[in-house]
C-alpha positions as CSV (number, residue, x, y, z in Angstrom):
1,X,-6.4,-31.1,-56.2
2,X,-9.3,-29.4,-54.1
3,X,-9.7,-25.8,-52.8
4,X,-10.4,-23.0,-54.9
5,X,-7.5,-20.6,-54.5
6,X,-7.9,-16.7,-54.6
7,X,-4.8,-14.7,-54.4
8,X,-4.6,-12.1,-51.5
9,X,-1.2,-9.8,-52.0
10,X,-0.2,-8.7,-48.2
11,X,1.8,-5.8,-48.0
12,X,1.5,-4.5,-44.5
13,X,3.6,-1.2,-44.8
14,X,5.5,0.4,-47.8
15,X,8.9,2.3,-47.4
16,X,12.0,3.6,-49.5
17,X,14.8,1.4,-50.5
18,X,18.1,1.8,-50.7
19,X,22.7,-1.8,-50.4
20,X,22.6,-4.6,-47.7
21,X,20.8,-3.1,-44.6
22,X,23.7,-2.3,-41.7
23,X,25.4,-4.9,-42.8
24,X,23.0,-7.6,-42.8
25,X,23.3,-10.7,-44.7
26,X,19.2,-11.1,-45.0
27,X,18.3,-6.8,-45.6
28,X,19.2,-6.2,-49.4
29,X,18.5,-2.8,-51.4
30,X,15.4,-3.5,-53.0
31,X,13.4,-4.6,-49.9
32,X,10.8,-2.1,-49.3
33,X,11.9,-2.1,-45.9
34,X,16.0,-1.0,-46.2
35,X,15.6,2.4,-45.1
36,X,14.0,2.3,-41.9
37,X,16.0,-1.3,-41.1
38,X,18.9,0.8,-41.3
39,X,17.7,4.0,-39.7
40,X,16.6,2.0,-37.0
41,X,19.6,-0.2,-36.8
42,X,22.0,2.6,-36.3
43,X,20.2,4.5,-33.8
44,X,20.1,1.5,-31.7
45,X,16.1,1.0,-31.6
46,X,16.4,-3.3,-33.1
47,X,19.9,-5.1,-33.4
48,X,20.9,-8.7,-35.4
49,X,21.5,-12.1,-34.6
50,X,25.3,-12.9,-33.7
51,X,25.2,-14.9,-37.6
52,X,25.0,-10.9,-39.6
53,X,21.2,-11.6,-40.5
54,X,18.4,-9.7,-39.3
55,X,15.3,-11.6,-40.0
56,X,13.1,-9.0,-41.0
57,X,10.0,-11.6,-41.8
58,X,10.2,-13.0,-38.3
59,X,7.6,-12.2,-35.5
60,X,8.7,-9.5,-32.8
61,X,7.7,-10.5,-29.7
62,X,6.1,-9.1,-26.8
63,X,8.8,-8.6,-24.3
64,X,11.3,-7.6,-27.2
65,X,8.8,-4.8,-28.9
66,X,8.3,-3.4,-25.2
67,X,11.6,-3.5,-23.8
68,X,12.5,-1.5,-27.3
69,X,9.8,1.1,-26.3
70,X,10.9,1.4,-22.9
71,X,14.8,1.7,-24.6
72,X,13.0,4.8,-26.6
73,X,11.8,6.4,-23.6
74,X,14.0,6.1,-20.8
75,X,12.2,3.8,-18.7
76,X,14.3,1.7,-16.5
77,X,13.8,-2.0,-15.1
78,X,11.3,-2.2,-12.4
79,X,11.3,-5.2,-10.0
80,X,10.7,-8.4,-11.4
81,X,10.5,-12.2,-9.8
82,X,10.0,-14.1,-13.4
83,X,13.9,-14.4,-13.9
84,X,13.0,-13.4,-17.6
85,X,16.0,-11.4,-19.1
86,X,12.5,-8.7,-20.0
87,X,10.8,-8.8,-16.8
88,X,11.5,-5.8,-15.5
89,X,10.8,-4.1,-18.4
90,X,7.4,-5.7,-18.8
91,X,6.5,-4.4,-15.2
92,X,7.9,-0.9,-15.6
93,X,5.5,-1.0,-19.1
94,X,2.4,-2.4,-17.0
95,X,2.9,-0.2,-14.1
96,X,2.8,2.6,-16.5
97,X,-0.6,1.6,-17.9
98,X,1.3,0.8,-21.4
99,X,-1.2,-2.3,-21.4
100,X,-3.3,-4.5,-18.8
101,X,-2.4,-7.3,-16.5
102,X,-4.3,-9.8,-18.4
103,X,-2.4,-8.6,-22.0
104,X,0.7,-9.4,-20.6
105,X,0.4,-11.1,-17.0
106,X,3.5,-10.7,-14.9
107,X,4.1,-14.8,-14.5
108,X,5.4,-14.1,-18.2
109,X,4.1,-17.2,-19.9
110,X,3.0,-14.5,-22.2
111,X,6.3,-12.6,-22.7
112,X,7.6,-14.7,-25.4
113,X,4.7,-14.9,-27.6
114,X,4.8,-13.3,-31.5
115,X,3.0,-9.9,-30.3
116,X,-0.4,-8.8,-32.1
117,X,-0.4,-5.6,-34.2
118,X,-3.3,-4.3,-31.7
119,X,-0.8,-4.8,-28.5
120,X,2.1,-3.3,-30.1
121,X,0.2,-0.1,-31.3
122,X,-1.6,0.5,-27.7
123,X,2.0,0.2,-26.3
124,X,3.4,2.0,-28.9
125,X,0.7,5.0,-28.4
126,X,0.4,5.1,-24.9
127,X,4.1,5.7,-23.8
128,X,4.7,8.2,-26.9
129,X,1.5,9.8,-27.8
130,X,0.2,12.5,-25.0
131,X,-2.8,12.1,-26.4
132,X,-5.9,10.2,-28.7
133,X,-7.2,12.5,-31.1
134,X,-9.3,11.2,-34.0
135,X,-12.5,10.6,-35.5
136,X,-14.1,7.9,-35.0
137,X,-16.1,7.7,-38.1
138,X,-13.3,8.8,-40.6
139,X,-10.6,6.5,-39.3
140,X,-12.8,3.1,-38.6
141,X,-13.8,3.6,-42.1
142,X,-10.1,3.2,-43.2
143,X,-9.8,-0.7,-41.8
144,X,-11.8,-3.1,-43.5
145,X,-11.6,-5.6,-41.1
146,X,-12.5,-3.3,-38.1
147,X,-14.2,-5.7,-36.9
148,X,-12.0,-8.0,-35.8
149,X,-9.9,-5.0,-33.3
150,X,-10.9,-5.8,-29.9
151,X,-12.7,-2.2,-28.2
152,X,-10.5,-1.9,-25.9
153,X,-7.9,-1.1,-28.6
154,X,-10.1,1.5,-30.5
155,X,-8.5,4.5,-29.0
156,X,-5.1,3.7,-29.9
157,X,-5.5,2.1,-33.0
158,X,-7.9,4.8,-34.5
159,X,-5.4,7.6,-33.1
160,X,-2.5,6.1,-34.0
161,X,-4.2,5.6,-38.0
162,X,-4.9,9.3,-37.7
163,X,-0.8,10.0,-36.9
164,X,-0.3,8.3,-39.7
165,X,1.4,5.6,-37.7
166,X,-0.5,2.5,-38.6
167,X,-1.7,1.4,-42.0
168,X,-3.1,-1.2,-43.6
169,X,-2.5,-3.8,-46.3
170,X,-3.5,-2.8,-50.2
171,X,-6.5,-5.0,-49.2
172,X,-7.5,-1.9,-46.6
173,X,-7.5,-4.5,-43.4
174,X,-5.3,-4.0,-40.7
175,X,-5.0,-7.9,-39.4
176,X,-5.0,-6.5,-35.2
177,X,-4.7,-10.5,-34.3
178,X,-1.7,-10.9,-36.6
179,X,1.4,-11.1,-35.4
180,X,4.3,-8.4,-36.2
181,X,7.3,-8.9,-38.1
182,X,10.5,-7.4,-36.9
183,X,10.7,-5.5,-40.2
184,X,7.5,-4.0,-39.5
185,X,7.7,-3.0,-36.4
186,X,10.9,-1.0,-37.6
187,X,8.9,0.9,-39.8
188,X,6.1,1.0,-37.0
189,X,7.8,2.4,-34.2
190,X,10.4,4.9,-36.7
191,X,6.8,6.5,-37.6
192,X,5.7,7.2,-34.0
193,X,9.6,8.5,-33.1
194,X,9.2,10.9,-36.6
195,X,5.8,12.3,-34.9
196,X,6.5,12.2,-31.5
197,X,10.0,13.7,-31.8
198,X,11.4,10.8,-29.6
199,X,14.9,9.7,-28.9
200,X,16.8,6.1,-28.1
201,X,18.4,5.8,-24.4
202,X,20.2,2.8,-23.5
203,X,19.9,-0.9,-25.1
204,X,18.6,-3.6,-22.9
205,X,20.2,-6.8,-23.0
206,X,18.0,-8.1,-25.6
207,X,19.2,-12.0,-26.3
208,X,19.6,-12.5,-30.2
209,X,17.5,-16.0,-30.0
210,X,13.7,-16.1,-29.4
211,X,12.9,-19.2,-27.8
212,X,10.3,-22.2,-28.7
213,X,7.9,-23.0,-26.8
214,X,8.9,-26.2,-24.9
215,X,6.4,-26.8,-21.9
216,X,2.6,-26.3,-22.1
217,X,0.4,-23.2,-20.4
218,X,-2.0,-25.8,-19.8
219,X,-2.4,-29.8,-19.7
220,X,-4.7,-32.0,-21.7
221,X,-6.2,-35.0,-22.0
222,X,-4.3,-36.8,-25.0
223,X,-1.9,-34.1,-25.5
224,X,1.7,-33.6,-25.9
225,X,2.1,-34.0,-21.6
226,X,0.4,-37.4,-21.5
227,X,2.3,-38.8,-24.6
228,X,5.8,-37.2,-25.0
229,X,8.3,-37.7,-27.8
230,X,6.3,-40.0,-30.2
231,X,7.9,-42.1,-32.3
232,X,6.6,-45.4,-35.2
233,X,6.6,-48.9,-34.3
234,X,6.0,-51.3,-37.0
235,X,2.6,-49.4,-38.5
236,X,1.9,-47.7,-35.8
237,X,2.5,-44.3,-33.9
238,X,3.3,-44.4,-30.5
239,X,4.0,-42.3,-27.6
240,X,7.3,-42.5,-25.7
241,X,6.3,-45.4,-23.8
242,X,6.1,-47.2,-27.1
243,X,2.2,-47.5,-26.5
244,X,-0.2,-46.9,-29.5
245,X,-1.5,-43.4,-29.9
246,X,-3.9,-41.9,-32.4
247,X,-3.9,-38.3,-32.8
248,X,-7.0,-36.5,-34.4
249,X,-7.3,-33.0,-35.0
250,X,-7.6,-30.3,-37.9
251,X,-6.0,-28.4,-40.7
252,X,-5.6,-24.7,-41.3
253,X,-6.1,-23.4,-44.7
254,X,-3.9,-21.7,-46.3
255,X,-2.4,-19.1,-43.1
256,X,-1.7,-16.8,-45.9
257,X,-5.2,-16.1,-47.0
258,X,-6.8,-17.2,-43.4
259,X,-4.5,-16.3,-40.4
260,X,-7.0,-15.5,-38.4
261,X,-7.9,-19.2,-37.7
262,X,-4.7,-20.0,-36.5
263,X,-5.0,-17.5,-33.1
264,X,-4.3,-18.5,-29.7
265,X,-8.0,-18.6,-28.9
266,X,-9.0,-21.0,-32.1
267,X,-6.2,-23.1,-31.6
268,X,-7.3,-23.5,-27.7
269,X,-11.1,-23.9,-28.8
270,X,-10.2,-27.0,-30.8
271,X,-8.3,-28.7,-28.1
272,X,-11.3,-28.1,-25.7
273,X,-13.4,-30.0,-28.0
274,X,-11.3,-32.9,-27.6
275,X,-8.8,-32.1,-30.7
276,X,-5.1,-33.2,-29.6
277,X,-3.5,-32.1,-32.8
278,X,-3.0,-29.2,-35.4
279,X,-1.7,-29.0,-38.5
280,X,-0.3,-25.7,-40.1
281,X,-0.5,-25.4,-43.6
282,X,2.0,-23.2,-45.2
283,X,1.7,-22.7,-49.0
284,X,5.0,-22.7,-50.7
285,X,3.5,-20.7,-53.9
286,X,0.7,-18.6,-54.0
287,X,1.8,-16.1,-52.3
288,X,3.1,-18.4,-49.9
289,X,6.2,-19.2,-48.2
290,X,8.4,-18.2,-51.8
291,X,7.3,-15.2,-52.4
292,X,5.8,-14.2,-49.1
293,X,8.5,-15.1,-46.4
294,X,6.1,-13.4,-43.4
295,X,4.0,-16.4,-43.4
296,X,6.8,-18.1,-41.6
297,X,6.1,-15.6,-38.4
298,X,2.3,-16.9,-38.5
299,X,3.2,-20.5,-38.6
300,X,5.5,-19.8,-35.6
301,X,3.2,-18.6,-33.6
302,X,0.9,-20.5,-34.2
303,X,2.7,-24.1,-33.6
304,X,4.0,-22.2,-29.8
305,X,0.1,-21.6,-29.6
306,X,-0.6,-25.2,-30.0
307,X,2.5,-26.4,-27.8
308,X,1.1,-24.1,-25.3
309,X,-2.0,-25.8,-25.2
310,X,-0.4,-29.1,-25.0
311,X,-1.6,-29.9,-28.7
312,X,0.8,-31.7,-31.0
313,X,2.0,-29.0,-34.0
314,X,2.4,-30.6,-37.7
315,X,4.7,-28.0,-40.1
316,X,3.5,-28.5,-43.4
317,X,5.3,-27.3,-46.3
318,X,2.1,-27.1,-48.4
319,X,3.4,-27.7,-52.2
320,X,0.3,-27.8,-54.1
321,X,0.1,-26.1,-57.7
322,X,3.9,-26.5,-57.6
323,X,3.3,-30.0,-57.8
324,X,7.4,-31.3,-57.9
325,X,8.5,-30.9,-54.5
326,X,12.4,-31.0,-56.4
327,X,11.2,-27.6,-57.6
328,X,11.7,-25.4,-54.3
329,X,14.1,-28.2,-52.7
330,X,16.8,-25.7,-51.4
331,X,14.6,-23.2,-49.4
332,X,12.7,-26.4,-48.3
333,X,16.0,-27.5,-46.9
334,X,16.8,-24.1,-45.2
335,X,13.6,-24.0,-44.0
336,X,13.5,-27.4,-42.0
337,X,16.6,-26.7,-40.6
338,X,15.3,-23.5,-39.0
339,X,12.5,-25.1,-37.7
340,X,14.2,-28.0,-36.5
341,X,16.8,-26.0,-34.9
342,X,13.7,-24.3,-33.3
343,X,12.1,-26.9,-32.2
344,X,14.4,-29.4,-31.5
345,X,14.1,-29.7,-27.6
346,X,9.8,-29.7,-28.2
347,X,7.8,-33.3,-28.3
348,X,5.2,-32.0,-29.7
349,X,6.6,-30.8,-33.4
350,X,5.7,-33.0,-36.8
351,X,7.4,-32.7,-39.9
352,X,5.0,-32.3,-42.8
353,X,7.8,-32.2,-45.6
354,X,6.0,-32.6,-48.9
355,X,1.8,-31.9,-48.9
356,X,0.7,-33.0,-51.9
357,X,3.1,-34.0,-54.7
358,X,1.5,-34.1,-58.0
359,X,1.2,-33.3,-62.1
360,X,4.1,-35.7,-64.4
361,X,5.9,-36.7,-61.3
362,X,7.0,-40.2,-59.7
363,X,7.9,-42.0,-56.2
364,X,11.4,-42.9,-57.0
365,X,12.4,-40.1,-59.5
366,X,11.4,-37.4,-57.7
367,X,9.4,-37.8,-54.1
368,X,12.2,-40.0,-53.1
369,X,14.8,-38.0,-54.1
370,X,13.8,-35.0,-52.2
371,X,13.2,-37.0,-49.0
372,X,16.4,-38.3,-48.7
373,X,17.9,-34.9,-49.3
374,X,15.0,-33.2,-46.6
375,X,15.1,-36.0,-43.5
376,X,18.4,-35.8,-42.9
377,X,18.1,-31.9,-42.5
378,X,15.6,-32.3,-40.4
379,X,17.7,-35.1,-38.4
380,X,20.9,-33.6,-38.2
381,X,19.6,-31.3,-35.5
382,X,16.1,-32.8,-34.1
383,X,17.1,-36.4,-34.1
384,X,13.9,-38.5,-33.1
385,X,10.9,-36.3,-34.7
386,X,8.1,-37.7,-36.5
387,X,8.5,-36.9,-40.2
388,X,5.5,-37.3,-42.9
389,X,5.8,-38.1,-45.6
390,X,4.0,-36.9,-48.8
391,X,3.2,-39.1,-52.4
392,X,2.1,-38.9,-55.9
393,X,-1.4,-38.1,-57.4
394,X,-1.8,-35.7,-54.1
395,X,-1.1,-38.5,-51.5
396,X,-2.8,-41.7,-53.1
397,X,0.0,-43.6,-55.0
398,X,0.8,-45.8,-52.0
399,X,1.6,-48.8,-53.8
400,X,4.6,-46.7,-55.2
401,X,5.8,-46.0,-51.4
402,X,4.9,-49.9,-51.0
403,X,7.4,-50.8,-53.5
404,X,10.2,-48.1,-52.9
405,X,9.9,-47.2,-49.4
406,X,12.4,-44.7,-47.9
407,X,15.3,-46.5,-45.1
408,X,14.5,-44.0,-42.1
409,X,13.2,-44.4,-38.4
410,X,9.9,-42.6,-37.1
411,X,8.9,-41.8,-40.9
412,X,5.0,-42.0,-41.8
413,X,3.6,-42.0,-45.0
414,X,0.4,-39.5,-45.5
415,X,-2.7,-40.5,-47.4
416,X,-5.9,-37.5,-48.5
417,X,-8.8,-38.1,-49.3
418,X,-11.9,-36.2,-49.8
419,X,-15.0,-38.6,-49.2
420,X,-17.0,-37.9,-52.1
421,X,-14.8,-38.8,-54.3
422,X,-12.1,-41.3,-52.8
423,X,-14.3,-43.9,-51.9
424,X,-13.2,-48.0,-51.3
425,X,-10.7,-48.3,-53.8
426,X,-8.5,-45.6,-52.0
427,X,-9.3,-47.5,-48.6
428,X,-8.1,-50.8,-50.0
429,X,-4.8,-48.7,-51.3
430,X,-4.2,-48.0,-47.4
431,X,-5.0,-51.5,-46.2
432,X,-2.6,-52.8,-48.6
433,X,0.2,-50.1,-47.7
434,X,-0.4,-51.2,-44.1
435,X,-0.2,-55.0,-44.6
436,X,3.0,-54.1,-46.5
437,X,4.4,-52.5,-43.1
438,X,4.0,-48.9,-44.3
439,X,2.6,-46.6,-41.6
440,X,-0.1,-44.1,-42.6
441,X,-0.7,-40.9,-41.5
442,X,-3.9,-39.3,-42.7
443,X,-2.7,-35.4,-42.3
444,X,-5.5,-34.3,-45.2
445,X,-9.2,-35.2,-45.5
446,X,-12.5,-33.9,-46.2
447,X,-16.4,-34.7,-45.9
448,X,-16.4,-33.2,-49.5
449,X,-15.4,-34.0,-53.1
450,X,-11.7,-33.3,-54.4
451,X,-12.8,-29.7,-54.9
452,X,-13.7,-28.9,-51.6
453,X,-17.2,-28.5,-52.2
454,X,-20.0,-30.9,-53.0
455,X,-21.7,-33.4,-49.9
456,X,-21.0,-33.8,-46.8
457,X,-21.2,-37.1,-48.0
458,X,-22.2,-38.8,-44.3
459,X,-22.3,-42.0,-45.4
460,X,-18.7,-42.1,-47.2
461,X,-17.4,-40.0,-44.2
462,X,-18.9,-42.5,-41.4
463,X,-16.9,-45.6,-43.5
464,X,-13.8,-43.6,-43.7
465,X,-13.7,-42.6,-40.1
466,X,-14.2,-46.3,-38.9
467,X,-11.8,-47.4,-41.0
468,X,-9.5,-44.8,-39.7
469,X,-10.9,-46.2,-35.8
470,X,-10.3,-49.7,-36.7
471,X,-7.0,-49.2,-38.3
472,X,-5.5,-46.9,-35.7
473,X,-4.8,-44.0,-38.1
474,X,-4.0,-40.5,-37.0
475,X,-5.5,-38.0,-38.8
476,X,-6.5,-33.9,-39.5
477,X,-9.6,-32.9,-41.1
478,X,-9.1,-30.2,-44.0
479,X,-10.4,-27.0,-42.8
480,X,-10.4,-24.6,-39.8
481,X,-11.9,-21.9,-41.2
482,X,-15.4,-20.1,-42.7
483,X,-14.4,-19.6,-46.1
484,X,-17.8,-20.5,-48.3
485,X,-17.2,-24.5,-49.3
486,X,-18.2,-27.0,-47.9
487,X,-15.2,-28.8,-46.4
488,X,-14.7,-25.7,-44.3
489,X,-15.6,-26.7,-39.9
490,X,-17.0,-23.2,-39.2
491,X,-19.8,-20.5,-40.0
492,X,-19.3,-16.9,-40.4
493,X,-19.3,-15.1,-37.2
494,X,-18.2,-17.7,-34.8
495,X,-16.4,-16.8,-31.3
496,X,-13.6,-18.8,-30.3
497,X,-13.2,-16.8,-27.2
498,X,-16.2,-18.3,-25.4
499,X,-15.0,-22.3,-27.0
500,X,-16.8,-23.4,-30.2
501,X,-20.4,-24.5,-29.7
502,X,-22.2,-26.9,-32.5
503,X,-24.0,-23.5,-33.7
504,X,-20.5,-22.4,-34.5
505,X,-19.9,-25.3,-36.9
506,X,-20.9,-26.1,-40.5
507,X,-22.5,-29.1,-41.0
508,X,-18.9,-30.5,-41.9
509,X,-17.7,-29.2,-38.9
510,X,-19.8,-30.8,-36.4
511,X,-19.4,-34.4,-38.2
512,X,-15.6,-33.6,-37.3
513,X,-15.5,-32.1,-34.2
514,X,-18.0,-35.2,-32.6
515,X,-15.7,-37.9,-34.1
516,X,-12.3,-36.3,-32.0
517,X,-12.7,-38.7,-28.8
């Protein structure tokens, strides 16, 4: 329906292949990550989960990459008073200068977190590598998006390049903010052992389960610790008290092409400008979820990010040029599962299941269908979630959903719209929907036409947002990001470390960000 797509291939490291990795139900021969998985296996450096798999595509995180390098060099538990099963791993590696107190603070509400690519070289580097040598010139060259690596990491990033430890992506950027998959930090840390000549001592207890994030860093107005498990009365979406609640907040792009949007420090930037939700949009095709399975670490970490700021988290399985959601329904299934196994003990998790249904589909035939096969994955483990629900012609044939509609507690019913070209006659769709009794969450909208471009159309946007006010809708705004249409909130160049000023926001963006109280 809108946003031009341009296809980025993300290969972060290349290796030999090989039969099923040690023995692991998830590692087969042609991944280009066999070898080292089952190098690394054997010597002892990573393990599996108790069910045979391995997970390669998920995020390592920060206490399980450093208790691994501390495993490598011999560096026993120091004291510890956070009762994490890490902890005294994580203050042997600070005492040692592996990385600083505010990296990885010893409270350890950072110990858990998917660790960034930056981190887990400097580690990596400063308890193998005896010393920095590189030029600074030749090896900053290499990384096209140098400038996103924080200076504090140049040393260890540009030495480690020079090694030959760290790489980059066929695109030449080295994504220091992403997180790293457990595959890749196999081939990471095998490369460091190769050129340092180091061996593995004993295995930490490392637990086979990396847990969600189920209580908030911090507290906001709004958020997840003023409204709890919500749930849908009648039309409306409540909080636990069964008191109305409207949620308003933004969309990521694609976290395949823009990950860098989904950070920690964005994330928190939105919520101090009043935002109390986030949606994470995970493409299914290109070079999505299908045939990219790493962008499930990056929509991991960044719903914890959100929980941690006390934001609500939608998971949005983002079918788009797809178009039939019928056509990936089995590792839609297994996916929803996993995350609701994940999430399961967390208020603040939304179930996005179907983005934009479209092309020569129907309600009943096939939207339908796929729901009643999806929900009850999702409910079979997390029992009271809000799931949303998607619908033909990209989320606009309501009167279908009006006719048909699905026999399921705390279900909502999403409607897009792009203002410049969804005008009153998609508004009167929603007013009929909701004097139907069918609850509507808005999880999609722009300030520009279908395309993403065109406008901002003010005027259209101003009816649509008191409509959305007088109706009590919930509702994310399509995009966080800077990529060069219109619908996108931010400008090139913009610091999310410091908050998000107006200067930081396109002319879309400050419409948006003004209309979140």
């Amino acid at each position: 329906m809108k946003k031009i797509i341009c296809i980025m291939l993300l290969i972060t490291f290349t290796f030999a292949s090989g039969c099923m990795g040690a023995g692991f139900t998830d590692v087969s021969k042609d991944a280009w990550y066999y070898n080292t998985v089952t190098e690394m296996t054997d010597k002892g450096v990573l393990s599996g989960y108790n069910d045979g798999s391995f997970r390669p595509n998920n995020a390592i995180t920060s206490a399980e990459f450093t208790a691994i390098v501390c495993r490598i060099k011999g560096v026993q538990p120091e004291s510890s008073q956070t009762g994490h099963w890490a902890g005294g791993y994580m203050s042997a590696a600070l005492n040692k200068g592996w990385y600083d107190y505010d990296e990885n603070p010893p409270t350890g509400e950072k110990y858990d977190e998917p660790i960034q690519r930056q981190l887990a070289v400097k580690i990596l580097m400063k308890a193998l590598a005896d010393s920095f040598t590189y030029d600074y010139n030749t090896e900053s060259a290499k990384i096209k998006d140098f400038s996103q690596l924080n200076g504090r990491y140049y040393d260890t990033v540009l030495a480690a390049y020079n090694a030959g430890i760290a790489g980059g992506d066929d695109k030449g950027n080295f994504k220091p903010l992403s997180p790293l998959t457990r595959a890749e930090a196999c081939t990471l840390i095998k490369k460091a052992m190769d050129k340092y000549g180091t061996e593995v001592a004993a295995a930490p207890d490392i637990p086979t389960e990396q847990p969600a994030v189920t209580q908030p860093a911090a507290v906001r107005s709004g958020g997840v610790s003023e409204n709890g498990q919500l749930c849908v009365k009648g039309t409306q979406l409540c909080n636990e008290k069964g008191a109305p609640v409207v949620l308003r907040g933004m969309s990521s792009h694609g976290i395949q092409w823009f990950p860098q949007f989904v950070t920690d420090d964005y994330i928190r930037a939105v919520g101090d400008r009043g935002a109390n939700i986030m949606r994470f949009a995970m493409y299914t095709e290109e070079n999505g979820y299908i045939q990219n399975n790493s962008v499930k670490s990056t929509l991991i970490s960044a719903v914890d990010s959100a929980l941690a700021n006390d934001m609500y988290a939608i998971i949005d399985w983002h079918i788009l040029s797809d178009g039939d959601p019928m056509r990936h329904i089995d590792e839609a299934e297994q996916f929803f599962k996993e995350m609701a196994a994940r999430y399961k003990d967390s208020k603040g998790v939304l179930y996005e299941i179907c983005n934009e249904p479209n092309g020569n589909i129907s309600w009943s035939a096939n939207v339908k269908h796929y729901a009643e096969r999806i929900i009850p994955a999702i409910r079979s483990t997390d029992s009271d979630a809000v799931i949303l629900v998607g619908n033909p012609q990209w989320c606009q044939d309501l009167d279908s959903v009006v006719a048909d509609r699905l026999s399921y507690d705390n279900i909502m019913y999403t409607c897009h719209f792009y203002s410049g070209t969804h005008t009153q006659w998609l508004r009167d769709r929603v007013s009929n929907a909701i004097n139907n009794g069918i609850p509507i969450f808005v999880s999609e909208w722009g300030t520009s036409d279908a395309s993403g471009n065109g406008g901002v159309f003010e005027e259209e946007t101003k009816k649509w947002l008191d409509f959305m006010s007088v109706n009590n809708i919930s509702w994310c705004n399509w995009s966080l990001c800077d990529k060069n249409e219109t619908s996108a909130a931010l400008v090139g160049g913009s610091n999310p470390s410091d908050g998000l000023s107006d200067g930081e926001l396109s002319a879309s963006g400050k419409i948006v960000f003004n209309s979140f109280d």
